[in-house]
Steps between C-alpha positions, in 0.01 A plus 500: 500500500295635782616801664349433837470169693136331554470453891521146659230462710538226751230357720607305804315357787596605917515187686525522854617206715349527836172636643621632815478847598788595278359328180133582522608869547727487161218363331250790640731761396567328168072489413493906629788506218295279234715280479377126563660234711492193594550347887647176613428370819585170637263497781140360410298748649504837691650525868357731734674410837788364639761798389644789636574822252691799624527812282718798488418844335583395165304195483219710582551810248532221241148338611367861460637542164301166402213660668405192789692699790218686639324060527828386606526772763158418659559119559838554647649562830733806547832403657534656782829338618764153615745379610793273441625253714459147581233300659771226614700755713203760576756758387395797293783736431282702203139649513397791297138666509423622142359878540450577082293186456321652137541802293298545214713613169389852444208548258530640162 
């Protein structure tokens, strides 16, 4: 009888459903890890127009970590404010001007 255990080793494959933002970014932080994955998208090709993306703080500390922030950063548009209302009744009871637009996490 053996007095220790022989470790399991178990070898599994990421798949990642989606190549959005959200997806391609797992899979990016999953390679820096070494760990190999595999993306599903149901679109044929790539898509370079016709959408709107808004990130927050987090989104952008997280594109940082991956290491494509600095890329992301210098092909987007700061927000710099809006507004909520509606176009129907030209009322717009809620603006709000954004003054922190970016702050870089602090460097090691």
């Amino acid at each position: 009888m053996k007095s220790q255990m022989e470790p399991t080793i178990y070898e599994q494959d990421m798949l990642i459903v989606g190549g959005g933002i959200a997806g391609l970014t797992t899979a990016l932080g999953l390679h820096k890890l070494g760990i190999r994955s595999l993306v599903l998208e149901a679109s044929d090709g790539l898509r370079t127009t016709g959408f709107a993306l808004t990130m927050w703080t987090n989104a952008w500390i997280t594109l940082d970590i991956v290491g494509i922030g600095d890329t992301m950063r210098a092909n987007s548009l700061p927000i710099e404010g809006f507004e909520v209302g509606s176009l129907d009744s030209g009322v717009f009871p809620a603006s709000l001007v954004v003054k922190k637009v970016w702050v870089p996490p602090p460097t090691k």
